[in-house]
MARROVO-732194 format. One line per 3 residues: number of its first residue (from 1); their letters; for each residue y, x, z negated of N, C-alpha, C. Coordinates in Angstrom, 3 decimals, always signed. Last residue first. Layout:
<rs>
NUM> a> Y:X:Z:Y:X:Z:Y:X:Z  ...
</rs>
This chain:
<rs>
223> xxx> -56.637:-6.322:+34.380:-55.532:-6.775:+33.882:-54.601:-8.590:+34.081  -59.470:-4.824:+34.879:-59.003:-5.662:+35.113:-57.574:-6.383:+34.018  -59.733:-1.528:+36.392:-59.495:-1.876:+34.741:-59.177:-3.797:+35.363
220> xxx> -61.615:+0.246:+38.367:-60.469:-0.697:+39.012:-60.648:-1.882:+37.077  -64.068:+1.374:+38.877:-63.171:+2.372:+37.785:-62.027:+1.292:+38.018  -65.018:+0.006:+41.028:-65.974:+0.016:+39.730:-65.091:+0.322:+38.453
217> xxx> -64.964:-0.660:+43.132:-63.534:-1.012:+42.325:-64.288:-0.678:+40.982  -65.316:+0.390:+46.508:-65.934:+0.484:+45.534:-64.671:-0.113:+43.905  -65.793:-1.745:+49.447:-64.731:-0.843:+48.324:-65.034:-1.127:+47.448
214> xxx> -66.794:-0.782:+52.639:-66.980:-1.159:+51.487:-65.913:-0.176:+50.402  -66.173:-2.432:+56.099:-65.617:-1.145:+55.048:-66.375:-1.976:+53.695  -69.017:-2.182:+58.776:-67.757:-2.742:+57.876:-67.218:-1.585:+56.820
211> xxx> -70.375:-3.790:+61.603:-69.843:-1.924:+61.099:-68.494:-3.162:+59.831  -73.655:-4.866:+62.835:-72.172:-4.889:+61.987:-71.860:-4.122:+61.372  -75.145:-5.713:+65.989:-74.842:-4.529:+64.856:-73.446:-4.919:+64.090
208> xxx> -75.452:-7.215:+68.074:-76.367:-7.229:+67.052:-76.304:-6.300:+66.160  -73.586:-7.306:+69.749:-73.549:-8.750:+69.007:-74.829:-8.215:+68.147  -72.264:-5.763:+71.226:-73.815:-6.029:+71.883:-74.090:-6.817:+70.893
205> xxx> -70.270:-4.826:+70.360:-69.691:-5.783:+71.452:-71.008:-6.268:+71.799  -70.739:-5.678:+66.417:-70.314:-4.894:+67.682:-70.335:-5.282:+68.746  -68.508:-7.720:+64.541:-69.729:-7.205:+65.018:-69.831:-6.332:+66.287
202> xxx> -67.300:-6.187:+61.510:-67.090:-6.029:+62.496:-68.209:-6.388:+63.679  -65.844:-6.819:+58.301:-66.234:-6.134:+59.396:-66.213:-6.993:+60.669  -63.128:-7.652:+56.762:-63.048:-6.231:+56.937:-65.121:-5.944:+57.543
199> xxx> -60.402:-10.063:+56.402:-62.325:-9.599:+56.917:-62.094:-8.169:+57.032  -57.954:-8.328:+55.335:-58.967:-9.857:+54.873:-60.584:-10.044:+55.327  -54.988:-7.277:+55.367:-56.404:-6.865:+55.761:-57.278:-7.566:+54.751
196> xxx> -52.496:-7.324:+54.499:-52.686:-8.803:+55.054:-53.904:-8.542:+55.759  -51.624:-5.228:+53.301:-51.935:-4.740:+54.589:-52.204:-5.946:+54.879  -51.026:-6.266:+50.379:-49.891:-5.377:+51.245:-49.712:-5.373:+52.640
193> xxx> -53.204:-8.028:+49.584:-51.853:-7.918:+49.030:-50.233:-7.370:+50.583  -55.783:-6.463:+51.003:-54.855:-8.230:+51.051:-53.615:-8.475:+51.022  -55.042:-4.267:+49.498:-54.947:-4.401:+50.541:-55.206:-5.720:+51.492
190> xxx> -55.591:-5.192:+46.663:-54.220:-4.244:+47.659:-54.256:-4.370:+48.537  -58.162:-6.733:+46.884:-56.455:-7.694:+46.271:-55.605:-6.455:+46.861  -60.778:-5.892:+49.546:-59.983:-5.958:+47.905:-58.401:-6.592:+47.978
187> xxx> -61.657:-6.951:+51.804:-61.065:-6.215:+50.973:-61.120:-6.892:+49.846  -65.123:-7.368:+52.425:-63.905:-8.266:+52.190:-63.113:-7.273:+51.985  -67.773:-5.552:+53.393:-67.009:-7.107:+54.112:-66.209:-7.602:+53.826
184> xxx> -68.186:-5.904:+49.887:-68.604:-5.677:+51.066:-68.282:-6.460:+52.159  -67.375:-4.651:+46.954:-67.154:-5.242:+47.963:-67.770:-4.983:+49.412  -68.466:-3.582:+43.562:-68.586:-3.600:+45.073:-67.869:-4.726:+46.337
181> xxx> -66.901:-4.521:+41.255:-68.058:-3.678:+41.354:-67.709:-3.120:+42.455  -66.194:-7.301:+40.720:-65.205:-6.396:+39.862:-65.738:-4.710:+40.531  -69.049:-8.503:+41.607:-67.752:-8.878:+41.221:-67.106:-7.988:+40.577
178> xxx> -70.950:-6.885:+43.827:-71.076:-7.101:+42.491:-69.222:-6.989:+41.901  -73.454:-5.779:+46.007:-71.995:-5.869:+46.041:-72.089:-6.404:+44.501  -75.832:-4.575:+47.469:-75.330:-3.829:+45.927:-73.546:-4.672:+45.571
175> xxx> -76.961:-5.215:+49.827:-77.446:-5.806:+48.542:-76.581:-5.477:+47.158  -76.523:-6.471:+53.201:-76.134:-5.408:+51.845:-76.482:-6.014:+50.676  -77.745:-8.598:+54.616:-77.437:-6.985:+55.293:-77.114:-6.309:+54.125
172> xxx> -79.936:-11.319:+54.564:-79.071:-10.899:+53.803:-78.788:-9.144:+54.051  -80.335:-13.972:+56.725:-80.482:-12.279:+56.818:-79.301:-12.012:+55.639  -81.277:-16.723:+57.607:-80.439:-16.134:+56.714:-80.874:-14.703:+56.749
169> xxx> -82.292:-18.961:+60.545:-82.702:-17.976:+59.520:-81.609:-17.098:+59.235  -81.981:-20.155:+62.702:-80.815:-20.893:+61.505:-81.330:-20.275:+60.489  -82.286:-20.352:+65.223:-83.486:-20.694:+64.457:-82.907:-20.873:+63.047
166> xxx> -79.801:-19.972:+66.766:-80.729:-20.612:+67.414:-81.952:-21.037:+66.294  -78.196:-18.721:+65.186:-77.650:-19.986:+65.256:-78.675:-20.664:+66.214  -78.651:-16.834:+62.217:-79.097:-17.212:+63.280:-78.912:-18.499:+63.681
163> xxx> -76.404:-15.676:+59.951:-77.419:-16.778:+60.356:-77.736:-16.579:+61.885  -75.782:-13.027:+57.675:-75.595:-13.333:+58.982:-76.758:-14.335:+58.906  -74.283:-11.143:+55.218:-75.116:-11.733:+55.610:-74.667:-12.268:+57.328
160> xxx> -72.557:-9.101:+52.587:-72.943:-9.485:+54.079:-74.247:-10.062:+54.357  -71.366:-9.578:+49.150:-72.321:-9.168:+50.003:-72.115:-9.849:+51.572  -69.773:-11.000:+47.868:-69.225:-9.675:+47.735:-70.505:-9.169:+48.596
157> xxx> -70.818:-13.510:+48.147:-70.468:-13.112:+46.348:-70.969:-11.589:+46.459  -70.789:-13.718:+50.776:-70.968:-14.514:+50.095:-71.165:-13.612:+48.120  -69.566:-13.532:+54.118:-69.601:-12.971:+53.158:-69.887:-13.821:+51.925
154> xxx> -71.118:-13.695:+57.824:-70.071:-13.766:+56.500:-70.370:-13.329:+55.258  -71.899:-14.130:+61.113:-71.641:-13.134:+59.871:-70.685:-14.033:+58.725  -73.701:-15.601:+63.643:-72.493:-15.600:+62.620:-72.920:-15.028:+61.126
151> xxx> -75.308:-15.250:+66.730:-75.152:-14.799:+65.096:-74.085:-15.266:+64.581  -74.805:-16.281:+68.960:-76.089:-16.625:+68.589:-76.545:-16.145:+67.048  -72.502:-15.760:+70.773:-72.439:-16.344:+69.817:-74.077:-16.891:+69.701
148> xxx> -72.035:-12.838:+72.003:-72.948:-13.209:+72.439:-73.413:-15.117:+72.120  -69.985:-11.689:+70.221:-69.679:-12.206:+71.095:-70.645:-13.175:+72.000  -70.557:-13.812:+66.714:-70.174:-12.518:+67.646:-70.006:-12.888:+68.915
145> xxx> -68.570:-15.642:+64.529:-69.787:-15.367:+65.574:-69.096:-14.507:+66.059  -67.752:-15.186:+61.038:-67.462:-14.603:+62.369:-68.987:-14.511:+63.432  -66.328:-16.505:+57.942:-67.528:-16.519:+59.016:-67.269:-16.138:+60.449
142> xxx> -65.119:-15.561:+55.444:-64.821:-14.940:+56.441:-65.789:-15.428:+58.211  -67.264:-16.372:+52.978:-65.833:-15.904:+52.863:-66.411:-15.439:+54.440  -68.668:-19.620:+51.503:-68.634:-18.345:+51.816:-67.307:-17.964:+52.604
139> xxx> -70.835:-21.492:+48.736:-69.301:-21.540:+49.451:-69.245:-20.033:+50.037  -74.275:-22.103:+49.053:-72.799:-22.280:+48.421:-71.504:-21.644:+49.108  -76.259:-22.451:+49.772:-76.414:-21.920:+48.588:-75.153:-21.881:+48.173
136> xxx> -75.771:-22.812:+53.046:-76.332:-24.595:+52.210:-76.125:-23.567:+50.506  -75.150:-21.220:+55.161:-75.366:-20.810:+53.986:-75.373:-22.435:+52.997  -73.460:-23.750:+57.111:-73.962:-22.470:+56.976:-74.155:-21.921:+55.782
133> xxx> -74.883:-27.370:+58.556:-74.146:-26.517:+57.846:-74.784:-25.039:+57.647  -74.000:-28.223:+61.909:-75.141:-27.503:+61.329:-74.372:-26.863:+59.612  -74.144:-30.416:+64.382:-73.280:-30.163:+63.324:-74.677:-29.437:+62.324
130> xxx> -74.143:-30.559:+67.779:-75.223:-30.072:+67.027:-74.618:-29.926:+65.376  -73.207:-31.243:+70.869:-72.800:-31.844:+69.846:-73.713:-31.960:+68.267  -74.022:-29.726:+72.841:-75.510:-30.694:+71.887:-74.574:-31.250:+71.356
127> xxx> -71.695:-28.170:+73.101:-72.468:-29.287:+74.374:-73.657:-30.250:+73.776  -70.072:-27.490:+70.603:-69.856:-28.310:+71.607:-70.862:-29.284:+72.493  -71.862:-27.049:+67.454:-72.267:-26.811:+68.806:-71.812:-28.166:+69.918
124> xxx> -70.432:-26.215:+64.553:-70.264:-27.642:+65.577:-70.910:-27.081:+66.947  -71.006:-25.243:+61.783:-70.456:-25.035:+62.511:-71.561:-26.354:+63.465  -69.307:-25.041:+58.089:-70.378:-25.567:+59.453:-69.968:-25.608:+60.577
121> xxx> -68.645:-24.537:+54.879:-68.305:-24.174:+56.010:-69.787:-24.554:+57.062  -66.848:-24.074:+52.078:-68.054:-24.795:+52.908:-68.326:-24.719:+54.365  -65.161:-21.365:+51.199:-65.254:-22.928:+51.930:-66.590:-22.917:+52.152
118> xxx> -63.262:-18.887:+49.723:-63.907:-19.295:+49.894:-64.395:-20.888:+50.266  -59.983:-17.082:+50.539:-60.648:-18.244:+50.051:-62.439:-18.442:+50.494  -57.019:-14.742:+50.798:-58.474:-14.981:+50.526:-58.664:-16.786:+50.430
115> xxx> -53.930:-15.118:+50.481:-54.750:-15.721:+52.031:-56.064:-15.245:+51.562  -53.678:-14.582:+47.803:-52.788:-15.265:+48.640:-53.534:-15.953:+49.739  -56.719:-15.201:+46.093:-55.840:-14.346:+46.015:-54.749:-15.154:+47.092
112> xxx> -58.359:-17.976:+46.244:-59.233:-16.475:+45.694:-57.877:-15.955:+45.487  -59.108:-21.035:+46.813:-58.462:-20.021:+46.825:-58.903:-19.019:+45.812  -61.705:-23.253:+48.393:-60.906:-22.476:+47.306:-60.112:-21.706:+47.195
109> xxx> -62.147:-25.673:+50.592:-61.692:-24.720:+49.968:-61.093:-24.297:+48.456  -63.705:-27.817:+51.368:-63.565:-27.589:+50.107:-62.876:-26.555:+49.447  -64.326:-27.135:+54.782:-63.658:-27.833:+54.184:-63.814:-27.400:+52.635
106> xxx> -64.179:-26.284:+58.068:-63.956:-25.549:+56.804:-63.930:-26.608:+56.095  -65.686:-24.787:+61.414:-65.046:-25.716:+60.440:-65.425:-25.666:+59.173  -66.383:-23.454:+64.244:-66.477:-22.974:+62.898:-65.450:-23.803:+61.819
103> xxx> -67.420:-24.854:+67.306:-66.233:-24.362:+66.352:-66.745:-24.190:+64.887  -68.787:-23.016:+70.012:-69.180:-23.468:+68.684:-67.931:-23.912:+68.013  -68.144:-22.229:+72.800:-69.410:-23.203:+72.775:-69.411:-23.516:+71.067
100> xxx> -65.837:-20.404:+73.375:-65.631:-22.131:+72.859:-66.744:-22.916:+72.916  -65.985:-17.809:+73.023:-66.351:-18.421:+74.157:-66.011:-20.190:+74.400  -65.421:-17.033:+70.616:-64.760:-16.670:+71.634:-64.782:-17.570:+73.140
97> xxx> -65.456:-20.082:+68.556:-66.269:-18.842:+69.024:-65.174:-18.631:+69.940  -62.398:-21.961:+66.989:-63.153:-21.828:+68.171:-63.999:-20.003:+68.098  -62.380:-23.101:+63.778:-61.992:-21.565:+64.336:-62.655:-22.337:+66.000
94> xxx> -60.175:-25.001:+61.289:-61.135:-24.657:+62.198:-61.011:-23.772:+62.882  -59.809:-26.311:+57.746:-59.530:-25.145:+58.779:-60.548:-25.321:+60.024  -60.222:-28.806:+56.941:-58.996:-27.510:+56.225:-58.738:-27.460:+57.428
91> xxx> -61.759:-31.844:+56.210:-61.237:-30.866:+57.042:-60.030:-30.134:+56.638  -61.948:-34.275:+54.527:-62.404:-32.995:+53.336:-61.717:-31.811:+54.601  -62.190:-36.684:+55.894:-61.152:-36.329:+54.653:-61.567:-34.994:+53.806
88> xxx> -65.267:-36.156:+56.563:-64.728:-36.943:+56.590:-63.531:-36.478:+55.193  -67.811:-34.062:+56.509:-66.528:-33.751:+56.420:-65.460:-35.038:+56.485  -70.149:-35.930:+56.075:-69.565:-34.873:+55.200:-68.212:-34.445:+55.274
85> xxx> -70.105:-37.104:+58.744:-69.637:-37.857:+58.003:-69.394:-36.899:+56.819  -69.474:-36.213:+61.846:-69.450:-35.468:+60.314:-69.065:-35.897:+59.285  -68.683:-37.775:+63.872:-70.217:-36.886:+64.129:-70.336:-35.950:+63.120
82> xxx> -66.802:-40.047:+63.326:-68.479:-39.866:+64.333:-69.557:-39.381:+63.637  -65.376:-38.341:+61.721:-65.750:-39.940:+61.444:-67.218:-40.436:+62.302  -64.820:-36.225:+62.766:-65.790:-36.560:+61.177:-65.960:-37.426:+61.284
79> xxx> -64.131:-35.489:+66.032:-64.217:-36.153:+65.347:-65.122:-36.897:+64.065  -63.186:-32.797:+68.749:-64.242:-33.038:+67.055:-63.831:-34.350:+66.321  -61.592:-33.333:+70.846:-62.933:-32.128:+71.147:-63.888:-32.196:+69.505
76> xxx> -60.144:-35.620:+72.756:-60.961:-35.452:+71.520:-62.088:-34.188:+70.825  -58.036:-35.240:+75.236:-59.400:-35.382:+74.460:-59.365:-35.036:+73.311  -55.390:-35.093:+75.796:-56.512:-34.709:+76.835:-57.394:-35.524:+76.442
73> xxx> -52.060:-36.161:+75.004:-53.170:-35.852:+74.637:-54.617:-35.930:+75.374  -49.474:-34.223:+76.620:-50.094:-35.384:+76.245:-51.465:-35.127:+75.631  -47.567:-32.009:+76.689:-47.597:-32.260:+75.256:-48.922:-33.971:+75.136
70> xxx> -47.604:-30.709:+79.424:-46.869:-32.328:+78.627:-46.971:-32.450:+77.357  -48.671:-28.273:+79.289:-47.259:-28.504:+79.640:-46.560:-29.665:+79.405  -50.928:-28.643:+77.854:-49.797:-27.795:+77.302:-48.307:-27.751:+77.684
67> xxx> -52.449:-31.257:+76.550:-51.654:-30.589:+78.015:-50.936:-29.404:+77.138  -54.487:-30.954:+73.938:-53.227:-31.768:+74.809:-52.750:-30.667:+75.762  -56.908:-32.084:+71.906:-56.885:-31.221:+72.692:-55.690:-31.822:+73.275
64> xxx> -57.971:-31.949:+68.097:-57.665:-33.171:+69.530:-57.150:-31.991:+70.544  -60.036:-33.105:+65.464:-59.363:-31.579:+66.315:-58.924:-32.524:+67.968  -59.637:-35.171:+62.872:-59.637:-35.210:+64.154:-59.410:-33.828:+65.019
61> xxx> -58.792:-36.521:+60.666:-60.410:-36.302:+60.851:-60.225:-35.394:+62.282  -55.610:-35.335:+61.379:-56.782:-36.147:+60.048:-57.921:-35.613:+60.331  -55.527:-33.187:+63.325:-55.030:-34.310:+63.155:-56.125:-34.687:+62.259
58> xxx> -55.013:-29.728:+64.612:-56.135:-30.591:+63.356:-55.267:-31.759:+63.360  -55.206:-28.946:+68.475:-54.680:-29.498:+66.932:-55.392:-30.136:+66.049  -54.900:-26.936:+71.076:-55.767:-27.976:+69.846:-54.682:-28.080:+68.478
55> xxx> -54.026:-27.128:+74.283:-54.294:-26.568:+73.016:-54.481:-27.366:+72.119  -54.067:-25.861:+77.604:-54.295:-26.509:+77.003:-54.363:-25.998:+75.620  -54.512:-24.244:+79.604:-53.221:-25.231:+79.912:-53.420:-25.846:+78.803
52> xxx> -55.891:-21.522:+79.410:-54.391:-21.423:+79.518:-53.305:-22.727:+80.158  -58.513:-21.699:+78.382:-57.920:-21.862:+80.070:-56.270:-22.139:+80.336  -59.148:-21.060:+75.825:-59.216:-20.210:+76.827:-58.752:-20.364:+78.016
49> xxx> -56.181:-22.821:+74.608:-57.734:-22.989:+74.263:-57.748:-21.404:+75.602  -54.190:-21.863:+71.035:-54.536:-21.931:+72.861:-55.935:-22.009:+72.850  -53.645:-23.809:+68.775:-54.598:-23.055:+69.020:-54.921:-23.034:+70.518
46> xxx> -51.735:-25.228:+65.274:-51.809:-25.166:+66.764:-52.476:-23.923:+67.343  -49.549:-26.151:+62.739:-50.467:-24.923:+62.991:-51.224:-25.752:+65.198  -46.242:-27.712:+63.029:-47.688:-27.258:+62.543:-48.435:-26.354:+63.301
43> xxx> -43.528:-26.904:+63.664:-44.357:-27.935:+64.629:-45.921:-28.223:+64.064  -41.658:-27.081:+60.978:-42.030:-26.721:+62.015:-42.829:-27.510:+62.517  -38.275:-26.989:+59.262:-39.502:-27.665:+59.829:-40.496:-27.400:+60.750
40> xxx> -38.150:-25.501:+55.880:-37.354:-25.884:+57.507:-38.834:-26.533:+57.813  -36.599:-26.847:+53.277:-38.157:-25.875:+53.933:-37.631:-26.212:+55.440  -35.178:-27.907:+51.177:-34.593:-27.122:+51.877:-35.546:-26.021:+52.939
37> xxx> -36.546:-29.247:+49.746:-35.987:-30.322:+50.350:-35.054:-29.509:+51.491  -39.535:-28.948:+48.078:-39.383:-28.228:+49.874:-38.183:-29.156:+50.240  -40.192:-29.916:+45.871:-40.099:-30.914:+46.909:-39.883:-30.502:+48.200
34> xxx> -40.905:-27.431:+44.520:-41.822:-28.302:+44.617:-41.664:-29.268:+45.888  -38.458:-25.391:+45.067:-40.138:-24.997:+45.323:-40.650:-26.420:+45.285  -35.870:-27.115:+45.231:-36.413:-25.818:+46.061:-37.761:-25.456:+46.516
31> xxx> -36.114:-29.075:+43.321:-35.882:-29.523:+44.688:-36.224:-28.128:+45.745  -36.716:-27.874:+40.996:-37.402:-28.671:+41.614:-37.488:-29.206:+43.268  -34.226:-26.473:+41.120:-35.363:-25.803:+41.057:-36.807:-26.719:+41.967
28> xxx> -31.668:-28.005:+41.816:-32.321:-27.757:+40.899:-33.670:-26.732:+41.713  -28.399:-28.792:+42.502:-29.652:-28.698:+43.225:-30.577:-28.111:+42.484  -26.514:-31.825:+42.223:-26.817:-30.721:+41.817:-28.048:-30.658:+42.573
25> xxx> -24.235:-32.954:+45.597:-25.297:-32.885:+44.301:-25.917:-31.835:+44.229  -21.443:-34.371:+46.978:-21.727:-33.515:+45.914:-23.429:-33.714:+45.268  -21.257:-36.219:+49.275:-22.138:-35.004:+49.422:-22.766:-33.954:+48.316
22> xxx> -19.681:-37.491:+48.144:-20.855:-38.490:+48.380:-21.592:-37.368:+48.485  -17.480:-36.145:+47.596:-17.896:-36.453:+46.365:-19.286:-37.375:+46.881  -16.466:-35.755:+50.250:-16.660:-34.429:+49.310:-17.737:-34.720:+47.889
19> xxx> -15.968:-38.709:+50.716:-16.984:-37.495:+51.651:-17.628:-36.376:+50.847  -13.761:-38.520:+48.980:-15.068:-39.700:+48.864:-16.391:-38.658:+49.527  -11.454:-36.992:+50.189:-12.651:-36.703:+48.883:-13.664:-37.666:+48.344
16> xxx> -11.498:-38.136:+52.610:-12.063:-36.914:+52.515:-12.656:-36.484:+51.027  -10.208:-40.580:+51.702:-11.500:-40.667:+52.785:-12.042:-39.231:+52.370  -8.141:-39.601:+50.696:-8.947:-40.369:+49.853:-10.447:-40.510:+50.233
13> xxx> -6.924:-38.225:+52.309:-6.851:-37.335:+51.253:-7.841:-38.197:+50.891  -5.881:-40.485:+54.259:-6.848:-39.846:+54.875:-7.384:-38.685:+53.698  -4.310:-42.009:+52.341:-5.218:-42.661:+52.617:-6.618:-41.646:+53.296
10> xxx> -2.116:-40.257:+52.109:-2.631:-41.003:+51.011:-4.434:-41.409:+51.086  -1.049:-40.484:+54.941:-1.717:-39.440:+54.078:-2.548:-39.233:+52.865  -0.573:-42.980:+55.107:-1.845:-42.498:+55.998:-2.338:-40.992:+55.268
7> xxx> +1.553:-43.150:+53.072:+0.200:-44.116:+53.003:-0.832:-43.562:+53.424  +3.067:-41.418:+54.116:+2.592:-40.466:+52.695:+1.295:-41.998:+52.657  +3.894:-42.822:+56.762:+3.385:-41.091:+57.043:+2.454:-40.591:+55.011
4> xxx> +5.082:-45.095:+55.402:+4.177:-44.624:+56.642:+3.235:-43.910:+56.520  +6.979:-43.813:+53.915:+6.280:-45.287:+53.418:+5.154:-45.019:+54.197  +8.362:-40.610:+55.487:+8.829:-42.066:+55.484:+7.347:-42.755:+54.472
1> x> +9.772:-37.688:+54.601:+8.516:-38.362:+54.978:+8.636:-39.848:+54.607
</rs>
C-alpha cells in the first residue's frame, strides 16, 4: 500500500470517527419522559365536521374550520377573543352537538384519574352566536346534548343533572351519589382503568329520558 492509499485511508477512518463521536450522546431519563426528545410527531387532535369536506381544529383562542381536501383554511367557527372573553387562553377541549347548532367548550380542567376530568364548561349557540355558561356552582364531568339538542346532561359530585338550553333551568335526576359511595353517570377507576368506559349514560333517541349505570363502591377500602 503506497503514501497515497494509507493518507486517504487515514483520512476517511478520521472523518468517520468524528461522525461517530459528534453523534455520541448520553440519553437520560429526562430526555425520554420530560423533554419527549424521542415522541414521534403527529398532526394534533382534529374533528370531521358533518358534511364530509371539512374539519376543525383548536388553534390558540381559535376553533378554525379547513378544506379537507386542501388543507386551506375556510373559517373561523369560535373565536375567545371576540365572543369569550372568559375563555381567552384558558380553551382545552371542544365537542360539536350532533347536529352542529352548539359546541360544548372546556376550559380549567382538572384531572381526576387517566382520561377522567372535571372543567368549566359552556356552551356556544352557532347561529345566535349565544355563549352560555353550564352549571355556574362549579366544575362538571361528561356534558352530553341529546339528539333533539335542547338538553345537556352531566355529572357533578357523582350525581346526574341536565340544563335546559332554551330556559337554562337545572334539573338535578339522582340524589344519593357520594364520593367513595355512589356513582352516577361516571364509572369508577376499573373500569376507566381497563375498559377506557368514562360517561356511562345515556340520552334516549326522544331526548327526554336518561338510562345510566350506577356503581355502588361503598365496601371499595381506599388505598
Amino acid at each position: 500500500m503506497n503514501a497515497f492509499k494509507i493518507t486517504k485511508a487515514l483520512c476517511i477512518f478520521g472523518l468517520f470517527n468524528t461522525i461517530i463521536c459528534a453523534q455520541k450522546h448520553d440519553i437520560s431519563l429526562v430526555d425520554i419522559f420530560e423533554k419527549g426528545a424521542f415522541r414521534t410527531k403527529g398532526i394534533g387532535d382534529f374533528d370531521f365536521r358533518n358534511d364530509n369536506k371539512s374539519f376543525t381544529r383548536l388553534v390558540g383562542n381559535q376553533i378554525i374550520r379547513y378544506d379537507l381536501s386542501t388543507g386551506k383554511e375556510l373559517d373561523i367557527i369560535f373565536d375567545a377573543q371576540q365572543e369569550g372573553k372568559d375563555l381567552v387562553d384558558k380553551l382545552e377541549e371542544y365537542e360539536f352537538s350532533s347536529n352542529e347548532k352548539y359546541l360544548i367548550l372546556k376550559i380549567n380542567m382538572e384531572r381526576i384519574y387517566r382520561y377522567s376530568n372535571v372543567t368549566e364548561t359552556y356552551v356556544y349557540e352557532l347561529p345566535s352566536k349565544r355563549l352560555t355558561r353550564i352549571f355556574p356552582k362549579g366544575k362538571i364531568m361528561y356534558p352530553q346534548i341529546n339528539l333533539q339538542e335542547n338538553k345537556i346532561g352531566f355529572i357533578f359530585e357523582n350525581n346526574i343533572y341536565y340544563q335546559d338550553l332554551n330556559n337554562w333551568k337545572i334539573k338535578q335526576v339522582t340524589k344519593d351519589g357520594a364520593k367513595g359511595k355512589i356513582i352516577n353517570g361516571a364509572s369508577d377507576w376499573v373500569y376507566e382503568e381497563e375498559f377506557t368506559l368514562l360517561r356511562s349514560f345515556e340520552w334516549s333517541p326522544s331526548g327526554d329520558q336518561l338510562t345510566y349505570l350506577k356503581f355502588d363502591e361503598s365496601n371499595v377500602k381506599e388505598f
